[in-house]
ROMI-396659 format. One record per residue (C-alpha): x, y, z; residue in one letter. Coordinates in Angstrom, 2 decimals. Example, Ala and Ser with C-alpha at 12.3 -4.5 7.8 and 13.67 -1.06 7.14 Angstrom:
! ROMI-396659
((12.30,-4.50,7.80),'A'),
((13.67,-1.06,7.14),'S'),
***
This chain:
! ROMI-396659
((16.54,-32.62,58.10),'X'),
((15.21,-30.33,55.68),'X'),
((14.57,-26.48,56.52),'X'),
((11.04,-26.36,57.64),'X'),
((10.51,-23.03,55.25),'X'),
((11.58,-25.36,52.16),'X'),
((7.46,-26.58,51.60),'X'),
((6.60,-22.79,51.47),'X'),
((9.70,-21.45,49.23),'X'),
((8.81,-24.13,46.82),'X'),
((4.69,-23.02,46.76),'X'),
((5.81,-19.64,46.21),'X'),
((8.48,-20.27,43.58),'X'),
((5.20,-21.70,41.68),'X'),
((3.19,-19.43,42.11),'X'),
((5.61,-16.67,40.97),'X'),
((6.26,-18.56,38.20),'X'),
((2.67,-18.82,36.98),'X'),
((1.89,-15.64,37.82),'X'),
((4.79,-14.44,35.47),'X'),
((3.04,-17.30,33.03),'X'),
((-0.60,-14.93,33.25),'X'),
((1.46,-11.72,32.80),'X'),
((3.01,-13.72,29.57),'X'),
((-0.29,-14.85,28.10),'X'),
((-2.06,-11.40,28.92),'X'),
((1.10,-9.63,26.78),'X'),
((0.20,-11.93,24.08),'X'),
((-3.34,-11.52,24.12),'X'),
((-3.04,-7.91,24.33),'X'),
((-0.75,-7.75,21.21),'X'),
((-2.79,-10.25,19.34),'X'),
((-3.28,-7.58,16.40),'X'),
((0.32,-5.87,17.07),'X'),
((2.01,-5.87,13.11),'X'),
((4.98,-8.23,13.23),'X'),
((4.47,-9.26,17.32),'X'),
((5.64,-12.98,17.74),'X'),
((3.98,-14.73,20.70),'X'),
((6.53,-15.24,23.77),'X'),
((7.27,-17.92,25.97),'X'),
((8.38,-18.48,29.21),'X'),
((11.00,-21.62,29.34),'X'),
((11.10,-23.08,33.51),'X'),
((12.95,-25.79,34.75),'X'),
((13.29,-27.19,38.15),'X'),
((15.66,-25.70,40.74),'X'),
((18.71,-28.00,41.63),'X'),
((17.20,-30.14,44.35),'X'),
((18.13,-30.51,47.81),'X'),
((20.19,-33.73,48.70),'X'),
((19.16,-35.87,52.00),'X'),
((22.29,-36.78,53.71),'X'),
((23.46,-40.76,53.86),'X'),
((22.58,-41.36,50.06),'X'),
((18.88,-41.03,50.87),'X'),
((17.62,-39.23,47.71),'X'),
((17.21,-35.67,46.71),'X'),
((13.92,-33.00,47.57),'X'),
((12.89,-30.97,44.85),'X'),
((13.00,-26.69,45.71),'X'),
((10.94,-25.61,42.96),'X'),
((10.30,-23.46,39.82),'X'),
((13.23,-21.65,38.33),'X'),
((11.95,-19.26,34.94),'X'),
((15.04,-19.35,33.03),'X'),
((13.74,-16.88,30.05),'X'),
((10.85,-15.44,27.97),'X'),
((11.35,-16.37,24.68),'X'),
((9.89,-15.34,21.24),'X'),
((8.55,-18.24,18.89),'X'),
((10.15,-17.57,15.60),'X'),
((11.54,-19.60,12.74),'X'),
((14.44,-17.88,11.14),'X'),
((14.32,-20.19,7.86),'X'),
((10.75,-18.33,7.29),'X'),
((11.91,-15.31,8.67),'X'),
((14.44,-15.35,5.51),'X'),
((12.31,-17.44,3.17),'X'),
((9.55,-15.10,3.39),'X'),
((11.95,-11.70,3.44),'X'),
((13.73,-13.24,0.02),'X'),
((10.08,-14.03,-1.86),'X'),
((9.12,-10.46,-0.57),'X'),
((12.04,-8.74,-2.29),'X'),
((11.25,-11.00,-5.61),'X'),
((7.35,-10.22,-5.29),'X'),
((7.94,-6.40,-5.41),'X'),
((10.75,-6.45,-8.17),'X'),
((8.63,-8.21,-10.42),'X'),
((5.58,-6.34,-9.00),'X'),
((7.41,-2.97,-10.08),'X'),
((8.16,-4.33,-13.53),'X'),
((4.52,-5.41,-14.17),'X'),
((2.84,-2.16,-13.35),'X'),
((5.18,-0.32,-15.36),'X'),
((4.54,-2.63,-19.07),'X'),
((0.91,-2.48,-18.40),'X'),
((1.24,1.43,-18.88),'X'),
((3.51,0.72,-21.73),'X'),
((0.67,-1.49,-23.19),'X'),
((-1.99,0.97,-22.46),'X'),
((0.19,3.55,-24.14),'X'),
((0.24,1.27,-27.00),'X'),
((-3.09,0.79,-27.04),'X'),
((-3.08,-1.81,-29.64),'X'),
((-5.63,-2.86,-31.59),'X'),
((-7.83,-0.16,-31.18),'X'),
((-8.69,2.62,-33.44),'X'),
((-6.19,4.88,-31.85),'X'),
((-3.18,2.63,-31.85),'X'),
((0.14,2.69,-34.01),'X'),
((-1.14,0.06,-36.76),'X'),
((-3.98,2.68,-37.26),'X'),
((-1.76,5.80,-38.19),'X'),
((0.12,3.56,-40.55),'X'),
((-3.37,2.28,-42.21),'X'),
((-4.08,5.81,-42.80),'X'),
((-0.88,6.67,-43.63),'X'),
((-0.71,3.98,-46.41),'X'),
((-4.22,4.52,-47.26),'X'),
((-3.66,7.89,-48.08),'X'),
((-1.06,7.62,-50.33),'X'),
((-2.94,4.97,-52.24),'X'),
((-5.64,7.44,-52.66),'X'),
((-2.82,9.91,-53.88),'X'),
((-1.32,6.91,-56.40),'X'),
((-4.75,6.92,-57.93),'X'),
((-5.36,10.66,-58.01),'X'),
((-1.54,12.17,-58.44),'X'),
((-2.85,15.35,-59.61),'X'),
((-5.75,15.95,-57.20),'X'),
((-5.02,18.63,-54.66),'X'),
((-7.71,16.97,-52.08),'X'),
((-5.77,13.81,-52.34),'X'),
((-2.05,15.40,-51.60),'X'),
((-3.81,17.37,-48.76),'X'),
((-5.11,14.51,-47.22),'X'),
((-1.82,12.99,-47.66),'X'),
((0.24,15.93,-45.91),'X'),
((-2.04,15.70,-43.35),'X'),
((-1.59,11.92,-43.07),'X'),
((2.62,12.52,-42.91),'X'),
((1.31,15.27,-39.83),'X'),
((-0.59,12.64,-38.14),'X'),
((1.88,9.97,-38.71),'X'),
((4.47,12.11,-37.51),'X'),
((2.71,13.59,-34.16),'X'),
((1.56,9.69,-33.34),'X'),
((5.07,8.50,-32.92),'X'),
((6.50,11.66,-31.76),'X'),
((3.60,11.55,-29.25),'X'),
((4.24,8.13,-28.39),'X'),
((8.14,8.18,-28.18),'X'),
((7.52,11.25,-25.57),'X'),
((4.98,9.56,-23.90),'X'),
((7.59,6.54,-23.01),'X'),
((10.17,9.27,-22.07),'X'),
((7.57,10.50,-18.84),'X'),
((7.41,6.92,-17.73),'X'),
((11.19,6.89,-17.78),'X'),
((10.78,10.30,-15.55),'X'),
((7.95,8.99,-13.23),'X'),
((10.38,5.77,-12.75),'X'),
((12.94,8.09,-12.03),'X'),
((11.08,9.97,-8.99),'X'),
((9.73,6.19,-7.88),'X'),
((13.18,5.15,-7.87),'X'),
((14.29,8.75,-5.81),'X'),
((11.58,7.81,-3.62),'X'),
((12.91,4.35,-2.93),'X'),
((16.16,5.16,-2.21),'X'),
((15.12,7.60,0.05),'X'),
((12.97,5.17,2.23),'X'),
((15.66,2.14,2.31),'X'),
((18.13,5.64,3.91),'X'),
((15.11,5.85,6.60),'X'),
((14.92,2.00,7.13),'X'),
((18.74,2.00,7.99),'X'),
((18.56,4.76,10.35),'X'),
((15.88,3.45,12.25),'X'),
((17.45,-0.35,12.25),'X'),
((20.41,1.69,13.77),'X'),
((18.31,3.73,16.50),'X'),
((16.38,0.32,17.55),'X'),
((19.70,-1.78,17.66),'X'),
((21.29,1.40,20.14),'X'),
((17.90,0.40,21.97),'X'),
((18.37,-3.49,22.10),'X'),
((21.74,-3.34,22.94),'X'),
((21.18,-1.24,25.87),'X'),
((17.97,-3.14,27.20),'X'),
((20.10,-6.33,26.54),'X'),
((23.52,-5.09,28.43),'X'),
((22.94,-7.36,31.48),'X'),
((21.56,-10.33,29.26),'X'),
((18.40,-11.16,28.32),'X'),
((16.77,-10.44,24.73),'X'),
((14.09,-7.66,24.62),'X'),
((11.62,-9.37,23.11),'X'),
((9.47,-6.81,21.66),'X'),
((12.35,-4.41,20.21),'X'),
((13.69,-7.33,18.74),'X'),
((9.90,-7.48,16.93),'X'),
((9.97,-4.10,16.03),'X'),
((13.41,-4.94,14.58),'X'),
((12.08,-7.52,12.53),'X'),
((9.09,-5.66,11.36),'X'),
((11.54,-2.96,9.57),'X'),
((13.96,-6.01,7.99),'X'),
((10.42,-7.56,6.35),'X'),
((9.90,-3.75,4.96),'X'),
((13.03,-2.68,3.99),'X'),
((13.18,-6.04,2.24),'X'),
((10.62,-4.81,-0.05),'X'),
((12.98,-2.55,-1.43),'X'),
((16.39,-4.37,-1.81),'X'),
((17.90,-7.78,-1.04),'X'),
((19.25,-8.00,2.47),'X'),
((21.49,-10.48,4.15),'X'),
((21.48,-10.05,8.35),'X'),
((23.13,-12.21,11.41),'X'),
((23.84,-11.59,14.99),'X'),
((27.97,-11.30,16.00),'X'),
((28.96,-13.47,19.10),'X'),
((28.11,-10.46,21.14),'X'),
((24.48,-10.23,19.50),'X'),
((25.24,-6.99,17.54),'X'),
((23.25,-6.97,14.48),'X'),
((24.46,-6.56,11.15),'X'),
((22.75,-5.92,7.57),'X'),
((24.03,-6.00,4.37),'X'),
((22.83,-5.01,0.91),'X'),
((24.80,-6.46,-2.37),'X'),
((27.64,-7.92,-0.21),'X'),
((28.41,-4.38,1.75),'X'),
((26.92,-2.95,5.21),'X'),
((24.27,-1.03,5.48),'X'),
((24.22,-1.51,9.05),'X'),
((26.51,-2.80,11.23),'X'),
((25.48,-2.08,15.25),'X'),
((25.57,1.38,16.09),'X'),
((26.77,2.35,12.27),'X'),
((24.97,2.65,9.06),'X'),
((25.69,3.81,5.75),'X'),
((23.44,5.32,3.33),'X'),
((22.68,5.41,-0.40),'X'),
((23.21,8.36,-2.35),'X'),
((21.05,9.97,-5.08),'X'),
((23.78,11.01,-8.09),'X'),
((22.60,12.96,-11.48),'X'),
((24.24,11.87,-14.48),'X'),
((26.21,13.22,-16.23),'X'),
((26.02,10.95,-19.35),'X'),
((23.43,9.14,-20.56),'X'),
((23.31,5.37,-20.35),'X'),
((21.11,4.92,-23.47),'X'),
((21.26,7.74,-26.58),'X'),
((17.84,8.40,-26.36),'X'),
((16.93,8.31,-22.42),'X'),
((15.05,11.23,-20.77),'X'),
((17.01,14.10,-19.27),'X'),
((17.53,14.44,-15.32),'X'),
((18.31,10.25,-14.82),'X'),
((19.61,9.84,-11.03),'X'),
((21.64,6.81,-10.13),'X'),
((22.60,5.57,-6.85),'X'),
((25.80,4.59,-4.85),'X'),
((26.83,3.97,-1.65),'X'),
((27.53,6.93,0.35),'X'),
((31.31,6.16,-0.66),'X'),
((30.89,6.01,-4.55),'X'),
((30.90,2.69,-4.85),'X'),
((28.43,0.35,-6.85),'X'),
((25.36,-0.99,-4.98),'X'),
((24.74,-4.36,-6.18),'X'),
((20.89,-5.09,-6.47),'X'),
((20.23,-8.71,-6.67),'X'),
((16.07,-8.50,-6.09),'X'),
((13.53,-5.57,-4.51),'X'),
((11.41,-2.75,-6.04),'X'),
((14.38,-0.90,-6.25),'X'),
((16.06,-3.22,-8.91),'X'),
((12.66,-3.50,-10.96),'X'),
((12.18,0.03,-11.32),'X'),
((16.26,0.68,-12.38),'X'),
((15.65,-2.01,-14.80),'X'),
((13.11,-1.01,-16.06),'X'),
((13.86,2.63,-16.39),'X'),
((17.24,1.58,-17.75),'X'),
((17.56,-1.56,-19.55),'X'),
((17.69,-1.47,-23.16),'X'),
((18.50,-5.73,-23.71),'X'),
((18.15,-8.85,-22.07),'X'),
((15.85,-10.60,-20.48),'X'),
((14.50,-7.41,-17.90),'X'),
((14.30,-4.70,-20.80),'X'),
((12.27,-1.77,-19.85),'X'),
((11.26,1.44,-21.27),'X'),
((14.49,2.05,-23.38),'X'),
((14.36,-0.96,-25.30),'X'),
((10.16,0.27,-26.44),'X'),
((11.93,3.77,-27.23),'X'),
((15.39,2.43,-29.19),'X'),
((12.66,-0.28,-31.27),'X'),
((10.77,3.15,-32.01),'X'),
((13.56,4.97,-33.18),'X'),
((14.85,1.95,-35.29),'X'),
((11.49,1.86,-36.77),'X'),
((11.15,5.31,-37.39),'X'),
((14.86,5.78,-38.72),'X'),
((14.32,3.02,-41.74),'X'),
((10.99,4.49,-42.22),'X'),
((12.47,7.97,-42.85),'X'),
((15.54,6.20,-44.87),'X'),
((13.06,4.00,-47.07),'X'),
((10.45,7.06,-47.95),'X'),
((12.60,10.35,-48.22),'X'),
((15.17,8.26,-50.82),'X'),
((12.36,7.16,-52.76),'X'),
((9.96,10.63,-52.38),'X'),
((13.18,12.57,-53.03),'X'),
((13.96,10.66,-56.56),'X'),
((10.42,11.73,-57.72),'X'),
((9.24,14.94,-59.44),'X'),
((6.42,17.40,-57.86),'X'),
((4.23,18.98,-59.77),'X'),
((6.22,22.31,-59.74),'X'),
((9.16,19.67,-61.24),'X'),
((10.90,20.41,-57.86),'X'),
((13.15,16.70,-57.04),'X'),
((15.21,16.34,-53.91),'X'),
((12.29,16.54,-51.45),'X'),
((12.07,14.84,-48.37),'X'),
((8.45,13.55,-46.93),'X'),
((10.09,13.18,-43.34),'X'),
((12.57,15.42,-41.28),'X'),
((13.22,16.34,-37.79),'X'),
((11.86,19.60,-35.88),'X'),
((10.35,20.62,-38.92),'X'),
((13.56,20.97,-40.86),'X'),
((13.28,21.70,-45.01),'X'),
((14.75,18.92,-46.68),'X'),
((18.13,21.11,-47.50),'X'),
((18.17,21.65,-43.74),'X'),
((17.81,17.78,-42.60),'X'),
((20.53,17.21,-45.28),'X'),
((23.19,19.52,-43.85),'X'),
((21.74,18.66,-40.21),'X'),
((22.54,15.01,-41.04),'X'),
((26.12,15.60,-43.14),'X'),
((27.40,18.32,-40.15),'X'),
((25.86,17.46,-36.72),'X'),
((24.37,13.76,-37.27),'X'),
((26.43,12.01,-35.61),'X'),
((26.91,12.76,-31.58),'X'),
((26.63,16.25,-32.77),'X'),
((29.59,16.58,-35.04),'X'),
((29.85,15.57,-38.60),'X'),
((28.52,11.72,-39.66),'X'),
((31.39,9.14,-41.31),'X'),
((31.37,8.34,-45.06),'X'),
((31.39,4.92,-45.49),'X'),
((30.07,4.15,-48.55),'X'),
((32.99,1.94,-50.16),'X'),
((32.40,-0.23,-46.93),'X'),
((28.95,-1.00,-47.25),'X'),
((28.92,-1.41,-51.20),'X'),
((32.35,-3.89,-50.62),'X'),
((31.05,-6.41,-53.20),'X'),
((27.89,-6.16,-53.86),'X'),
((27.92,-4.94,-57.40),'X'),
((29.40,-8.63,-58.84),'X'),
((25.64,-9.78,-57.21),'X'),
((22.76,-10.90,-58.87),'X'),
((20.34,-7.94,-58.44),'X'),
((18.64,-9.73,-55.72),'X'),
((21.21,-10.39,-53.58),'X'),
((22.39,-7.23,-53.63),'X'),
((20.19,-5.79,-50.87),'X'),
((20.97,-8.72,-48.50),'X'),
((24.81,-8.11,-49.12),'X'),
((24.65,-4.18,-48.75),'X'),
((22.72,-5.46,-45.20),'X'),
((25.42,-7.30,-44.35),'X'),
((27.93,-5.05,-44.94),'X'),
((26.14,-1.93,-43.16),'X'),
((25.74,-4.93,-40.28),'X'),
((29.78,-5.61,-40.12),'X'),
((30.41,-2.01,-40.20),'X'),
((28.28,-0.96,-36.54),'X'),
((29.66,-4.09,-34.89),'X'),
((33.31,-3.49,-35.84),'X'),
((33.51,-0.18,-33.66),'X'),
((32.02,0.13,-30.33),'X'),
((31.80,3.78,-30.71),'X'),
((28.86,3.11,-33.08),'X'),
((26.82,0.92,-30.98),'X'),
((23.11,2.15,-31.07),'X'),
((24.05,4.10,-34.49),'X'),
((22.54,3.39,-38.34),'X'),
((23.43,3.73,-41.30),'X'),
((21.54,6.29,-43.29),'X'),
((21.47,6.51,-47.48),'X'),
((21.82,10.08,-48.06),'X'),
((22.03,10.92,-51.92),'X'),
((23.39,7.81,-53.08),'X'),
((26.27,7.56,-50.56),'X'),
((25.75,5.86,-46.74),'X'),
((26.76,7.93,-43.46),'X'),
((27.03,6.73,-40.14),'X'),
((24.42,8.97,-38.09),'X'),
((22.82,8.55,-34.97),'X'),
((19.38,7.11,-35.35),'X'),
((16.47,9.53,-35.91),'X'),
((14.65,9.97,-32.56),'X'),
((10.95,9.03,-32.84),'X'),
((10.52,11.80,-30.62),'X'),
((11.73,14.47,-33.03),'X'),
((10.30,13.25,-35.99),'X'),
((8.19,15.69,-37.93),'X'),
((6.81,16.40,-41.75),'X'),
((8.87,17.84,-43.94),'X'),
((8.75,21.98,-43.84),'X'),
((8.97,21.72,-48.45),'X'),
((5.10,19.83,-48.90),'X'),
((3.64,22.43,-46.96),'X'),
((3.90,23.13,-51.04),'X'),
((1.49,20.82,-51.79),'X'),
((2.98,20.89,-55.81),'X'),
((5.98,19.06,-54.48),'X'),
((4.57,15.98,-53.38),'X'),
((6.78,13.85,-55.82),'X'),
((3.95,11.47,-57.22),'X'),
((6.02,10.85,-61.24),'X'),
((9.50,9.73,-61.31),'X'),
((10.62,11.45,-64.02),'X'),
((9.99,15.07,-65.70),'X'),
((8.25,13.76,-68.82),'X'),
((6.19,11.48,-66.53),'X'),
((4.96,14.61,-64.41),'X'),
((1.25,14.97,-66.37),'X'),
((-0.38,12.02,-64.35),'X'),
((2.77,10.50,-63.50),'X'),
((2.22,8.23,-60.46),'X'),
((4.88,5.63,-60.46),'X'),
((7.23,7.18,-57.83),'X'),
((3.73,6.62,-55.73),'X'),
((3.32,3.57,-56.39),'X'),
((7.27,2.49,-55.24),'X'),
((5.64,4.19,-51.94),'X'),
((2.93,2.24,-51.55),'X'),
((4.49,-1.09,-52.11),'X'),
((6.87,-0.71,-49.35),'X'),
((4.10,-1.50,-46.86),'X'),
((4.65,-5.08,-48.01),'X'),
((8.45,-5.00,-48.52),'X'),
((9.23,-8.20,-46.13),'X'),
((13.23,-6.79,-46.88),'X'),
((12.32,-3.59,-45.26),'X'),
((12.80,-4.32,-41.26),'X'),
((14.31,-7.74,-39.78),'X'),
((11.04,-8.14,-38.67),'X'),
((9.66,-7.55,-41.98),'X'),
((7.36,-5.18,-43.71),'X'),
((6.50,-1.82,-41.48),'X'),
((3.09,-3.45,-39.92),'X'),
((5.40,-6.75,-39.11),'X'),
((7.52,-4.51,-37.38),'X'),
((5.22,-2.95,-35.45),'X'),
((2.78,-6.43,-34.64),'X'),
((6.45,-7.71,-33.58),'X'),
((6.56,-4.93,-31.41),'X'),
((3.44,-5.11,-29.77),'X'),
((3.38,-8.72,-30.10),'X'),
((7.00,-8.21,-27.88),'X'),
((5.55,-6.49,-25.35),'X'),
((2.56,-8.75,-24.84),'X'),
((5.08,-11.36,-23.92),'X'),
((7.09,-9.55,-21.66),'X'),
((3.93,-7.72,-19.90),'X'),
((2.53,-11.19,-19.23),'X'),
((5.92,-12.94,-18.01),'X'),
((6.13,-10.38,-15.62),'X'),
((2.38,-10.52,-14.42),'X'),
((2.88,-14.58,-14.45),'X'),
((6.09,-14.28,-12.22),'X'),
((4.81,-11.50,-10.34),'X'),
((1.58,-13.65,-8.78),'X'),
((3.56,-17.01,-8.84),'X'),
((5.56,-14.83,-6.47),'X'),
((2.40,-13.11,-4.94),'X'),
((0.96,-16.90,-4.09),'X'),
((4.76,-17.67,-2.49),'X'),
((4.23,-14.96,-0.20),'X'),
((1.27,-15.50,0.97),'X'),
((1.70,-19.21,1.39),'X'),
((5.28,-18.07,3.69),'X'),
((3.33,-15.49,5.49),'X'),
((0.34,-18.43,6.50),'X'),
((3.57,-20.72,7.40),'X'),
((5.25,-17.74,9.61),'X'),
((2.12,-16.85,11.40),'X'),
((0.72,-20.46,11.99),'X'),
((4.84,-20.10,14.35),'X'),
((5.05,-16.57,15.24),'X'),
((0.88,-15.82,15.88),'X'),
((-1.01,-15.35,18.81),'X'),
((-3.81,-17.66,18.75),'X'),
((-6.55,-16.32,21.55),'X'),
((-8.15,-20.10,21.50),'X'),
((-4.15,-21.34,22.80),'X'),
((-3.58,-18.00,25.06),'X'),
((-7.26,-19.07,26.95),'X'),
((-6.61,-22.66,27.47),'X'),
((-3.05,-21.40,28.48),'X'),
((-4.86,-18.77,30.65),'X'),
((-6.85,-21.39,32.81),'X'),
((-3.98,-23.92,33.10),'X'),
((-1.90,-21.12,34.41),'X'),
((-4.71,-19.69,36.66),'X'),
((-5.63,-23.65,38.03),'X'),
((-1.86,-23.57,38.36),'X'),
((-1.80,-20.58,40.49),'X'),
((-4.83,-21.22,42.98),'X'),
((-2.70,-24.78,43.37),'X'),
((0.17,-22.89,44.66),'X'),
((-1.45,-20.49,46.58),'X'),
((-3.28,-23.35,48.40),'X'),
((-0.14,-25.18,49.33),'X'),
((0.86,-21.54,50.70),'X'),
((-2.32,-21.52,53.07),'X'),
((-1.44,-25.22,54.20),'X'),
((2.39,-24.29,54.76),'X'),
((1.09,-21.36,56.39),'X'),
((-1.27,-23.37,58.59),'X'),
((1.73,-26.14,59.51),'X'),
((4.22,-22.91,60.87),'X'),
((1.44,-21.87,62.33),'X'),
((0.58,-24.92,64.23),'X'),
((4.68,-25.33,65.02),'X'),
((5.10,-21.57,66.15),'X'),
((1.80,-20.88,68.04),'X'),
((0.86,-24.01,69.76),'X'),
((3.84,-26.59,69.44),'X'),
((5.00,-27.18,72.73),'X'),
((2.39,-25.20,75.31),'X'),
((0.93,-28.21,77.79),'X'),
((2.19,-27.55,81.04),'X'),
((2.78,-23.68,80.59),'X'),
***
């Protein structure tokens, strides 16, 4: 026979249980806003039932909670955290070549293509007029303008390479204060959890700071057999239980690019060793304050294209102003230098200290290596290919030119767009060299007019004449500015659609929680009925069982 206490242990067992249910859906209800909170469950099963002797079948005993649960799916968890890190890399990267292309500004009135226009309008006006002081004026001015526009532009790129620089700091610095506080939260699980059970709500706040820190970087995470949490960033721990590592902020000490701005930090592990950045905010910005090729340029690919423009520019004009004649007969003159060198100074500057600040490399007899057997018009093309051959055969000359100084060829570094400046000589107006020869000075104008026609010298750049270059440029950047606003909502529309998918798992939905609310509640008046009727049977069994004939 069964224990006559068995009807009311199994009443109470239910209405413990739903009582615990109420305290469940109230939690949820009360956390339906919480950031990150994933609804909980409470999992019951029936207690092991109690077996009538002779084969006669089994009682049931009950309710048994056996745990509170979060609802979670770990394939969104991951899905979502991976599209995240992808969203804000690309995010990073777009924000930074729509400042490019507002620096740009092109076509407006105040763009690149404009200073050239005037540029090449001026000396057309000068062609016509060689003798008129107005027109060289106006010219000079025009070499100013031309010169402070690209100088101002070139500088301009260089404090976007500095403001990615303290974004990047910045970065760094917040993935070293998501680590520490993964580490203090998993000291807390693990010491909630030490007699079993999961702590539901650490393990959210947990999850909140993986979904932000993977913002930053790429992460990887599991749970050991013993549930200690790990994270890893690039194949190596960040944390791992109780320990963490950190990045660390490193100046360097050589530049990665000729021309990139001064005070460039890069970042290691705490050991020295590379971090490997695979996706995150923190890869777009280094890529984009850093990458000079391939298919993520950034900043010092705009700057290097500037200086390549800049350094044929100088080449192409200063050989052909310098074999002219000024007005004074004065020959040798440069239009273009840098820091507002005299010719004679740019000369010695480039001969002594133009290349990595020692003296440049002859190489003449290399780049004219048969080219004078040529038709006349193949010559160029050959002396191209030859100047081509010579950069590629020596590594130590990557991101170097070749620059015609006097009739002979020099390896130099390229001229910095940044540094450029007129030429200190025209500040003598008389030695604007418009003839191009001494009996030609009275009127002479056909040095000017080798000057003018360079603007459609399709030989000139790879990209062709000087406004080819630069509509290539722009052109360049247009592409790349809207590849990276295309992938960067493509990636925008992922996220949202994975954060819909997580929440229609992981959300509270009040409509659920109240129907949960009254089954749980209808639930709990059952069992607290069947309590009142037990009660009533001992009752009837202790109090008046067995009293006729007292």
């Amino acid at each position: 026979m069964s224990n006559g206490f068995l009807g009311l242990n199994i009443a109470l067992s239910g209405l413990f249980a739903n009582q615990r249910q109420l305290g469940i859906v109230s939690h949820n209800v009360s956390n339906a806003k919480t950031k990150g909170y994933s609804r909980q469950m409470m999992d019951t099963q029936a207690y092991n039932p109690y077996h009538l002797p002779g084969g006669k079948g089994a009682i049931g005993r009950g309710v048994d909670v056996t745990a509170v649960r979060q609802v979670r799916d770990e394939y969104l968890d991951y899905k979502l955290r991976y599209e995240t890190s992808m969203m804000n890399e690309w995010g990073a990267r777009t924000d930074v070549l729509k400042q490019v292309e507002n620096l740009f500004n092109e076509p407006t009135p105040n763009g690149l293509t404009k200073l050239l226009d005037g540029y090449y309008e001026a000396l057309r006006t000068w062609q016509e007029n060689p003798e008129n002081l107005t027109a060289r004026a106006t010219l000079r001015q025009n070499v100013i303008a031309f010169s402070e526009g690209m100088r101002r532009t070139s500088g301009m790129l260089k404090n976007i390479q500095k403001d990615l620089n303290f974004q990047f700091r910045a970065a760094v610095g917040a993935v070293n204060g998501y680590a520490e506080k993964i580490r203090d939260i998993n000291i807390a699980i693990h010491k909630a959890e030490i007699e079993g059970g999961r702590s539901n709500d650490l393990r959210d706040r947990r999850n909140v700071l993986v979904d932000e820190l993977s913002e930053y970087v790429n992460v990887e995470y599991y749970e050991d057999d013993k549930n200690r949490f790990h994270l890893l960033v690039g194949g190596q721990h960040l944390v791992s239980h109780y320990r963490m590592d950190q990045f660390k902020m490193t100046p360097r000490t050589q530049k990665v690019n000729d021309d990139d701005a001064y005070g460039i930090f890069d970042a290691t592990w705490k050991n020295g060793n590379k971090i490997f950045l695979h996706t995150g905010k923190l890869k777009g910005l280094q890529d984009v304050r850093d990458n000079i090729a391939g298919d993520s340029k950034g900043i010092p690919y705009y700057i290097d294209k500037m200086n390549d423009f800049v350094t044929t520019f100088v080449n192409e004009f200063n050989e052909i102003h310098s074999g002219g004649f000024g007005l004074d007969g004065s020959t040798g003159v440069f239009l273009f230098t840098t820091g507002g060198m005299t010719s004679d100074e740019f000369r010695n500057h480039l001969i002594n200290k133009g290349l990595d600040g020692g003296a440049a490399i002859e190489t003449t007899e290399a780049v004219m290596d048969g080219v004078a057997t040529l038709p006349k018009d193949e010559q160029l093309g050959k002396i191209r290919e030859n100047i081509d051959k010579v950069l590629a055969n020596n590594p130590k000359y990557k991101n170097k030119t070749v620059y015609k100084l006097d009739g002979k060829y020099y390896i130099v570094d390229k001229i910095k767009a940044s540094d450029l400046t007129a030429a200190k000589d025209i500040e003598d107006l008389n030695k604007l060299a418009a003839a191009s020869s001494l009996e030609d000075l009275a009127g002479g104008y056909k040095n000017a007019i080798k000057m003018v026609q360079t603007r459609h010298n399709l030989d000139m750049y790879d990209w062709g004449s000087p406004d080819d270059f630069l509509k290539s440029l722009v052109s360049n950047l247009g592409v790349d500015a809207q590849d990276a606003y295309r992938v960067s909502a493509n990636q925008e529309a992922l996220v949202k659609e994975y954060n819909v998918s997580r929440d229609s798992v992981m959300g509270v939905s009040l409509d659920e929680e109240v129907a949960a609310m009254m089954k749980f509640q209808t639930a709990y008046q059952a069992n607290a009925r069947m309590v009142n009727v037990f009660d009533e049977m001992l009752e009837l069994v202790v109090n008046r069982l067995g009293l006729v004939g007292r």
